[in-house]
C-alpha positions in Angstrom: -23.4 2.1 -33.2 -24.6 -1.5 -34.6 -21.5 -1.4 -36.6 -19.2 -1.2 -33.5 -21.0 -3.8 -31.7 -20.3 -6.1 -34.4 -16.8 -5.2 -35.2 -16.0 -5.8 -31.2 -18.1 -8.9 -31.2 -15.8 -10.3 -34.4 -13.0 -8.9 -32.6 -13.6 -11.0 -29.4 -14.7 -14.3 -31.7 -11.7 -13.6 -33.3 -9.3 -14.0 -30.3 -11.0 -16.4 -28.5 -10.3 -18.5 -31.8 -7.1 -17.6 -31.9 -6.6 -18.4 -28.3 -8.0 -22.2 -28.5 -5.4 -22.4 -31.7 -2.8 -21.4 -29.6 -4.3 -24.0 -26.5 -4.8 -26.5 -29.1 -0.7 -26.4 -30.2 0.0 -26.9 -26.5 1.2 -23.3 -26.0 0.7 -21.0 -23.8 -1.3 -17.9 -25.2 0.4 -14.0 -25.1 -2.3 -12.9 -23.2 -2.5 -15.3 -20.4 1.7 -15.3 -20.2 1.5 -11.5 -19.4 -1.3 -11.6 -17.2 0.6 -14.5 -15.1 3.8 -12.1 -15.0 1.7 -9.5 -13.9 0.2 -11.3 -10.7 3.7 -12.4 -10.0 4.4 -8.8 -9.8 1.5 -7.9 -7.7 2.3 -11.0 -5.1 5.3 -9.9 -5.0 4.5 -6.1 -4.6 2.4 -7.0 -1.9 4.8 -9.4 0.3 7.3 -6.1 0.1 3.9 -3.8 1.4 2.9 -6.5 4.2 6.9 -6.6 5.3 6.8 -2.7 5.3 3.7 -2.7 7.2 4.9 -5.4 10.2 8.0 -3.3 10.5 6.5 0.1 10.8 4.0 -1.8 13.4 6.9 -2.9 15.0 8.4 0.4 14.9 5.2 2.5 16.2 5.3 2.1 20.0 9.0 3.4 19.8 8.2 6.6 18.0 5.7 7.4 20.1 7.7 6.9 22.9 10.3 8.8 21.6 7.6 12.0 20.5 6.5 11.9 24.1 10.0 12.1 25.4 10.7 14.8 23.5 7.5 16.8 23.9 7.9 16.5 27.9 11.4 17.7 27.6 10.5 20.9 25.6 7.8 21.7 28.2 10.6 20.8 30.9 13.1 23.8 29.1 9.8 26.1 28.9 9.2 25.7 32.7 12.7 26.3 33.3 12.8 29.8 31.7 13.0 32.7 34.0 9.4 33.6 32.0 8.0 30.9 31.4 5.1 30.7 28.9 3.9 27.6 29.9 1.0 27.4 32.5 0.8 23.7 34.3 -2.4 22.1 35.1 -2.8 22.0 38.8 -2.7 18.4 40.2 -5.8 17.3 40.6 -4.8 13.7 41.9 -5.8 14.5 45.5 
């Protein structure tokens, strides 16, 4: 157990050495290049998600609109049958 510790703790005094070499030359380091990519990626990634989201926001009232049109003319047809299995609500408005 000791003997991991101190193999991970050379390991990380070993990069971090090598990573102020590389700083030092005036390069970039491997590590850091990759990691930059990658939160390019995920920007990106999340621009496309935020677009997708406004849209389908945009889209919603529509779709329910259209559900509700086509739920009221399904219960319109039932009504209409000679036997119709559809029992209305009586109006209660006055």
């Amino acid at each position: 157990m000791v003997l991991d510790e101190l193999e991970a703790a050379y390991q990380v005094i070993s990069e971090a050495k090598n990573f102020v070499r590389v700083r030092q030359r005036g390069a970039t380091p491997d590590v850091e290049t990759r990691l930059r990519a990658t939160i390019v990626k995920l920007k990106t990634m999340i621009a496309n998600k935020n677009t997708e989201l406004n849209r389908l926001c945009a889209d919603l009232p529509a779709l329910v609109i259209n559900q509700l049109s086509l739920e009221n003319q399904q219960l319109r047809e039932a009504l209409a049958r000679p036997d119709p299995t559809v029992i209305s609500f009586p109006d209660c408005r006055g």
